[in-house]
C-alpha positions in Angstrom: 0.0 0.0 0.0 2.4 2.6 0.5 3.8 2.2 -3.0 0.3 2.6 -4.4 0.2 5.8 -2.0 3.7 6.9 -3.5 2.1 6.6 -7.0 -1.1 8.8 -6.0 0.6 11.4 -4.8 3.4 11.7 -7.2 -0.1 12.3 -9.6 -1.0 15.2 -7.6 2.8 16.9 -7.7 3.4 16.0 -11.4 2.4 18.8 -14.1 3.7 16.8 -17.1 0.6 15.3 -18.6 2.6 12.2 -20.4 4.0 11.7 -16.8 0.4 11.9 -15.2 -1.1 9.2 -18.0 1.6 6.9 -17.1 1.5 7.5 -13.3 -2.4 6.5 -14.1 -2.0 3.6 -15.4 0.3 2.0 -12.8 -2.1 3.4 -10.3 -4.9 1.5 -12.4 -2.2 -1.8 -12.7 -2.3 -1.4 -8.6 -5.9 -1.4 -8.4 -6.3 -5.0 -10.8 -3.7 -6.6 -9.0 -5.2 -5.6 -5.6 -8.5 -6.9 -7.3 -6.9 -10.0 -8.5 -6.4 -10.8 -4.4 -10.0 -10.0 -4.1 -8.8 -6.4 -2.5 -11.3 -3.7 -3.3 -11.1 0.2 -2.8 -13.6 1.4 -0.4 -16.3 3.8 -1.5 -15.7 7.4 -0.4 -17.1 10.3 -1.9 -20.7 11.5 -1.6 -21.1 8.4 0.6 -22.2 8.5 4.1 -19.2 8.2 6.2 -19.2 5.0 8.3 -16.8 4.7 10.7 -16.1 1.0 10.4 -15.0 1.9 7.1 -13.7 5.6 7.3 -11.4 7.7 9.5 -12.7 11.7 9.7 -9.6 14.0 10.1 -11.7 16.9 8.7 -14.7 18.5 8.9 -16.4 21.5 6.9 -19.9 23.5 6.5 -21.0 23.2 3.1 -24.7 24.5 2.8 -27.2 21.9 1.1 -24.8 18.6 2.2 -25.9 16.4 4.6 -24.1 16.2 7.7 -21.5 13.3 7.6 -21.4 13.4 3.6 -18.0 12.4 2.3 -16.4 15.1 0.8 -12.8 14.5 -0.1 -10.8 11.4 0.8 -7.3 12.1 1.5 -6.2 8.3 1.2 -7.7 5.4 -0.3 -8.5 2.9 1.6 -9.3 -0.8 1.1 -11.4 -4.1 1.7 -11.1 -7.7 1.3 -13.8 -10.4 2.2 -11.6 -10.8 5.9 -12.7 -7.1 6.5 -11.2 -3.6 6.6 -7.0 -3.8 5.5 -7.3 0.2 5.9 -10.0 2.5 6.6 -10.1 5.3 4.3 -8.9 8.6 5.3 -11.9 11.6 4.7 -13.0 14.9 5.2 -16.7 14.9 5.8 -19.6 17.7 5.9 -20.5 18.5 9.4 
């Protein structure tokens, strides 16, 4: 996981957009071999956050958004049939 994390944010600092395709598709290799082990991302934004599933570390008032609303996740975090490998890290609407 913290290779795939390395690879997500290296997209965010990159400005090159050949880089940025490439970065994506090892990000979307990560993701299919994750899949492969029958590892899944965990849903994040615009869902309700859940706390078995997602870790808060910011809040903020946005008028018309349901309390609790998932607005930005900050890192991905992932499931397999065993249960929670890493809750997903999210800033929610309070």
């Amino acid at each position: 996981m913290p290779a795939y994390d390395a690879v997500v944010e290296a997209q965010k600092q990159i400005t090159d957009a050949k880089v940025k395709q490439g970065l994506g598709m090892v990000e979307r290799a990560f993701i299919n071999s994750l899949k492969s082990l029958d590892i899944s991302p965990i849903d994040t934004l615009g869902e309700q956050f859940d706390p078995a599933f997602h870790n808060a570390i910011m809040t903020e008032e946005v008028n018309g958004v349901d309390s609790g609303t998932i607005l930005e996740e900050i890192q991905r975090g992932f499931i397999s049939p065993n249960g929670v490998l890493r809750c997903a890290i999210v800033k929610i609407a309070k």
